[in-house]
C-alpha positions as CSV (number, residue, x, y, z in Angstrom):
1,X,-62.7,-46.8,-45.2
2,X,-65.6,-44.8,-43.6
3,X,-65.6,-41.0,-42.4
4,X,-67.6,-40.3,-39.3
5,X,-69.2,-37.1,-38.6
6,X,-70.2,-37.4,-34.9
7,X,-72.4,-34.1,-33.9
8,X,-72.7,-34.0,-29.9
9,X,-73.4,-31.9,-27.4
10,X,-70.1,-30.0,-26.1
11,X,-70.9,-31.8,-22.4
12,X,-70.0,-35.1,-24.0
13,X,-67.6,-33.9,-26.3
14,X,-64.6,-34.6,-24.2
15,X,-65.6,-38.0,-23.0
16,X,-65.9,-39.2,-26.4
17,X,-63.3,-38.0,-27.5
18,X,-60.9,-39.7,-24.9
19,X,-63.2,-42.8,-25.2
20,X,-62.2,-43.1,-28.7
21,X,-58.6,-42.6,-27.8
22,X,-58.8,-45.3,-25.7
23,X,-60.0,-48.1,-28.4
24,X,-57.3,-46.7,-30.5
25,X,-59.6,-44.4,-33.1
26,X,-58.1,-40.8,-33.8
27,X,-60.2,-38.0,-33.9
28,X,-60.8,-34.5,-34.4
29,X,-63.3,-32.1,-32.6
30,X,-64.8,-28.8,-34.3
31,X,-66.7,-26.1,-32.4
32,X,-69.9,-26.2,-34.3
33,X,-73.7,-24.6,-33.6
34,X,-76.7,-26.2,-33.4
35,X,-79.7,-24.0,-35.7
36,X,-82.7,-25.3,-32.8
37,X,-81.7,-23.8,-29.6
38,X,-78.8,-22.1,-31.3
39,X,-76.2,-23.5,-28.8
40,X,-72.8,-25.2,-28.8
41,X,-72.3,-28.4,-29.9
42,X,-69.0,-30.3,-30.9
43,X,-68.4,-32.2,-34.3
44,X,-66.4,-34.9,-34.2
45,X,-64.4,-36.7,-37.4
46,X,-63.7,-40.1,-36.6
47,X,-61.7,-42.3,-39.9
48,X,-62.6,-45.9,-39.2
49,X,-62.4,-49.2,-41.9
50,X,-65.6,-50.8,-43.1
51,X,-65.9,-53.3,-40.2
52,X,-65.2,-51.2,-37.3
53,X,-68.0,-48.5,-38.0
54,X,-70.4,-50.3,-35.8
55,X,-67.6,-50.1,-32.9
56,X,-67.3,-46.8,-33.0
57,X,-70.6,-45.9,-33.3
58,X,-70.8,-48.3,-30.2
59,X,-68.1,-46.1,-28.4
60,X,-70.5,-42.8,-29.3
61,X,-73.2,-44.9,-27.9
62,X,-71.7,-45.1,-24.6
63,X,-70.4,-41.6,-24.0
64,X,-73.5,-39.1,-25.4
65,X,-76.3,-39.4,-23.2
66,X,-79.6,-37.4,-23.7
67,X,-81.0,-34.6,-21.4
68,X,-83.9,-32.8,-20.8
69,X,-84.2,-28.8,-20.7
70,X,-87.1,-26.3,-20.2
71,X,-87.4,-23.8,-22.8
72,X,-90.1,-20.8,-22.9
73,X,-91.7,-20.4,-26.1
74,X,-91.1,-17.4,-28.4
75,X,-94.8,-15.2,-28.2
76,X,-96.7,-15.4,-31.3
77,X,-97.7,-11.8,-33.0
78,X,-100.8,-10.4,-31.0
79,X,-103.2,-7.6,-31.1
80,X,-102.4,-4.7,-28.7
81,X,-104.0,-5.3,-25.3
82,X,-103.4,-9.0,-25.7
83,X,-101.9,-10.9,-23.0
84,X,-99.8,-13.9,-23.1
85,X,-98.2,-16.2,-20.3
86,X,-96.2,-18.6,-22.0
87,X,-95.6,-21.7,-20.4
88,X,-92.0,-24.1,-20.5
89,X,-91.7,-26.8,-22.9
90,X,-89.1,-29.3,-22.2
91,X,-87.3,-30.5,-24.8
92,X,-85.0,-33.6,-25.4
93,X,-81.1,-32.6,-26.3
94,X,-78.1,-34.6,-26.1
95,X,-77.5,-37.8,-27.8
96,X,-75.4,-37.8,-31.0
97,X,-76.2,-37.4,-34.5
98,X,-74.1,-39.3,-37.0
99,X,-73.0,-39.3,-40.7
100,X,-71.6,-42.3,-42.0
101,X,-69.8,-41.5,-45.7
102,X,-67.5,-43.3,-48.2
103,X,-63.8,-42.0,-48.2
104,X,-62.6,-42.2,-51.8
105,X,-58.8,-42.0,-50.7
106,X,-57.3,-42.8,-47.0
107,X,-53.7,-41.3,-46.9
108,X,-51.5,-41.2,-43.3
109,X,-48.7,-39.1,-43.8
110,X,-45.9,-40.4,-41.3
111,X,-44.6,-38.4,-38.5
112,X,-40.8,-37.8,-37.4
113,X,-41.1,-40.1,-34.8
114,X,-39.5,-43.2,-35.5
115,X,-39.7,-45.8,-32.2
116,X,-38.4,-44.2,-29.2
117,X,-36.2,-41.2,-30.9
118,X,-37.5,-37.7,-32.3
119,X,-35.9,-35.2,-34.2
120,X,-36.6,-31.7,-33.7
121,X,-35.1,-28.8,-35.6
122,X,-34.8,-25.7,-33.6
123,X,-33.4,-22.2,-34.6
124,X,-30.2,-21.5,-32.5
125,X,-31.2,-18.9,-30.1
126,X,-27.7,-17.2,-29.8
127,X,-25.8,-14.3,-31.4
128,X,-25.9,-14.7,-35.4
129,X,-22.6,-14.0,-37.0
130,X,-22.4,-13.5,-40.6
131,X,-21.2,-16.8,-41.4
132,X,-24.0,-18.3,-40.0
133,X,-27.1,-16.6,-40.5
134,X,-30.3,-17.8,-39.3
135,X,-28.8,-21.0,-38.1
136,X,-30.5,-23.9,-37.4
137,X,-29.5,-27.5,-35.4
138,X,-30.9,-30.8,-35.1
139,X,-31.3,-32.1,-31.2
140,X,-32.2,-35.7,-30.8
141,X,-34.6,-36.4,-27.3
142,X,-35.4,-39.4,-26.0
143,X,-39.0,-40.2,-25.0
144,X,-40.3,-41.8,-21.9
């Protein structure tokens, strides 16, 4: 089992993350900052077995695409009376950055839902009476 650390840029977050949804991978997206241009970029955990690594990596492939963007220099420390006209740079962004690491134990914790039946345990929202303090009830839904 291999943990995936995708880094992206928020623009292709979303994408990706319903891309992987779609081949069946779960994920889990973190708000994260990038140090160079100091601006928002998404980290996403992906949990995949040994052979499917290179499919998801294909899947991050498709979805984070790079851009260009202008940027003006910061000025460099000058004498007084100096003058200085900085001029754009573009610089390439986008694409994805990704961490491939060992995961020493895998463990999936199953959920209530059992086929097409979940349970749900809600407090009763009515008058409480001594004999029933803080009462609670089990309603079963159906799901479509």
């Amino acid at each position: 089992m291999k943990m995936l650390f995708c880094i992206v840029q928020n623009e292709d977050a979303g994408g990706l993350v319903t891309a992987l949804t779609k081949e069946g991978y779960r994920s889990t997206r973190y708000q994260s900052h990038g140090g160079f241009l100091r601006q928002g970029n998404a980290t996403i955990l992906v949990g995949a077995p040994d052979d499917r690594v290179s499919d998801v990596i294909a899947v991050v492939r498709r979805n984070c695409r790079t851009r260009t963007q202008y940027i003006n220099p910061l000025p460099p420390m000058m004498e007084p009376g100096e003058f200085y006209m900085p001029n754009p740079v573009d610089v390439q962004l986008g694409g994805a950055t990704i961490f491939v690491l060992d995961v020493a134990h895998f463990e999936q914790v199953e959920s209530v839902v059992r086929g097409s039946l979940f349970l749900l345990l809600l407090p009763v929202l009515a008058r409480r009476s001594a004999s029933m303090p803080g009462a609670y009830f089990r309603m079963t839904r159906r799901c479509r």
